[in-house]
N, C-alpha and C positions, 0 to 999 in steps of 0.2 A: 320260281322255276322248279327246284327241287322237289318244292311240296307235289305240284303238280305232277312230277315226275314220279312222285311217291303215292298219289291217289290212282293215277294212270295202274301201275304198277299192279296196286291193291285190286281194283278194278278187272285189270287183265289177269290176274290170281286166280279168280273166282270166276272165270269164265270157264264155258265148259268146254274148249278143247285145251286148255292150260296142263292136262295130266300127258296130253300128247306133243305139249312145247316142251312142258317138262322133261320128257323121256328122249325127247329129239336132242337137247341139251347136255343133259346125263351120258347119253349115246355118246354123241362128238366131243365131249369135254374128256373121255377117255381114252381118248386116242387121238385128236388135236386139238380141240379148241383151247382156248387161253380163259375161258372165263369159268371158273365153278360153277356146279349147278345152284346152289347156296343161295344167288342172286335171286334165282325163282322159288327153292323151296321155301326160304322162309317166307316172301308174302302168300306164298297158297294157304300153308299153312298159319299163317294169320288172320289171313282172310277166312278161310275156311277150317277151324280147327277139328270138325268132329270127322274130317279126311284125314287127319293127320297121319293116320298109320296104312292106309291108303297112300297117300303123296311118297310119305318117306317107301315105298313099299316098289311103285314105279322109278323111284329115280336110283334105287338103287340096282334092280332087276335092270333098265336100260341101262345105267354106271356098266355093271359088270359086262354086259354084252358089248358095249363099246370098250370096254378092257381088251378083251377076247379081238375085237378089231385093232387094238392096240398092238396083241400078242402076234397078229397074225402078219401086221406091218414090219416086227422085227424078224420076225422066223421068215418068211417069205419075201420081202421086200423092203429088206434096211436099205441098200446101198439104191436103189428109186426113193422109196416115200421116209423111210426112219430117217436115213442121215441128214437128205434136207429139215425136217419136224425139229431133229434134235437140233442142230442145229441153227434154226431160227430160234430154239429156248437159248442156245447157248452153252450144250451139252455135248456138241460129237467129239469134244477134244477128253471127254472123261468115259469114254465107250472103254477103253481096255481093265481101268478101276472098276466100272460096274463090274466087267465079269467077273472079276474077281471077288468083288462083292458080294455077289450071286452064290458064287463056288462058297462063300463061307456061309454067308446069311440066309440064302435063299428067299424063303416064306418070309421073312420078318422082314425085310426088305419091301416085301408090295403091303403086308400087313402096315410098317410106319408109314408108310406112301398113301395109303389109301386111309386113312385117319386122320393124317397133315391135310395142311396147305400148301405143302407142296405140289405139285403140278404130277398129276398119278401117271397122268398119259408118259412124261420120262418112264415112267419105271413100267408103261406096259409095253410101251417100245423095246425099252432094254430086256427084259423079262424074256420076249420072243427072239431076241439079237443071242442073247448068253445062252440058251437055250435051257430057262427053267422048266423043269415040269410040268408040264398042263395041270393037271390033277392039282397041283400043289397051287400053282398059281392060281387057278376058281375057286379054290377053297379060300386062299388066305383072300382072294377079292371080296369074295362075296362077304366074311366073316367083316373086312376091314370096312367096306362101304356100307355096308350093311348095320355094322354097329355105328359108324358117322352119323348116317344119317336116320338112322331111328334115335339116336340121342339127341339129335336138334328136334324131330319131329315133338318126343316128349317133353323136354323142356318147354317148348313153345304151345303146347299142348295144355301142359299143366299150370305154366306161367304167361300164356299168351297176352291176356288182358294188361296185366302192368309191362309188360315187355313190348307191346304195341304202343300203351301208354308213354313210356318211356322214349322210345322212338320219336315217336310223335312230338315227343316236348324236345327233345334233341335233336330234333332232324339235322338241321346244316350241321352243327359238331361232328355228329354221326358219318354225314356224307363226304366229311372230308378228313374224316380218320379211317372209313374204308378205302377211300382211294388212295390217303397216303400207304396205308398196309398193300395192299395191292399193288402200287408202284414200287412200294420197297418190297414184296416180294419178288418179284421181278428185277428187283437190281441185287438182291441176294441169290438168287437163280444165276446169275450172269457170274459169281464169284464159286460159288460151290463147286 
């Protein structure tokens, strides 16, 4: 089932409207969805490597515009859409440390956020809640998503062939140390 799920995958990678699931993903995943874009960039860019900087190129451009919908959920409509978001992460009870957070760190705050595995959309919620900077916040976005995922792009770019290879020979290992990391990020989100 996996494999199939992993050709499926490859398959739907290499299709040609995959740069605009892509970017519909990157979008929502910065300001609610739960899943990284990560799921879809690395098979595009497996599938397809001489996109690679193309791929990383959209997901990061749609990333920060779904930032920017992130920032505008907290500046405009925390206590409607931010408080339930955060919330359902497990975060409204840490809304007054953010701002203070903010007040100290700023920029370096969405910068570690947006280069983690941590969950960016908290911090473009809060970002618009504490009222950082505009300016300050596109910049560190676009610098933090922007270096993420051009760095997977070329790894996978330069190493794609043994890194799909490896894959491939690992699959179920693989599928089930992504999902334990993912469940336990999410149970480290709930304690943070």
């Amino acid at each position: 089932m996996i494999r199939g799920l992993y050709n499926w995958t490859l398959s739907l990678a290499a299709h040609p409207r995959a740069l605009w699931a892509l970017a519909a993903v990157s979008f929502v995943e910065s300001s609610v969805f739960p899943i990284p874009p990560d799921v879809m960039l690395i098979p595009m860019i497996l599938a397809t490597p001489h996109r690679a900087w193309l791929i990383a190129t959209v997901c990061t451009v749609a990333s920060v515009a779904g930032a920017l919908l992130g920032y505008a959920i907290g500046a405009y409509a925390f206590a409607a859409l931010g408080e339930p978001i955060l919330e359902a992460l497990g975060k409204a009870d840490r809304i007054p440390a953010f701002q203070a957070y903010f007040t100290e760190w700023g920029s370096w705050a969405v910068l570690i956020a947006g280069l983690t595995p941590f969950p960016f959309k908290v911090m473009t919620i809060l970002s618009g809640a504490a009222g950082l900077s505009l300016p300050v916040f596109v910049v560190s976005s676009i610098v933090a998503r922007g270096l993420r995922f051009f760095f997977v792009a070329a790894l996978l770019r330069r190493f794609g062939d043994p890194i799909r290879d490896f894959i491939e020979r690992r699959l179920g290992f693989l599928s089930i140390a992504f999902v334990a990391t993912l469940l336990g990020g999410f149970l480290l989100l709930r304690y943070l």
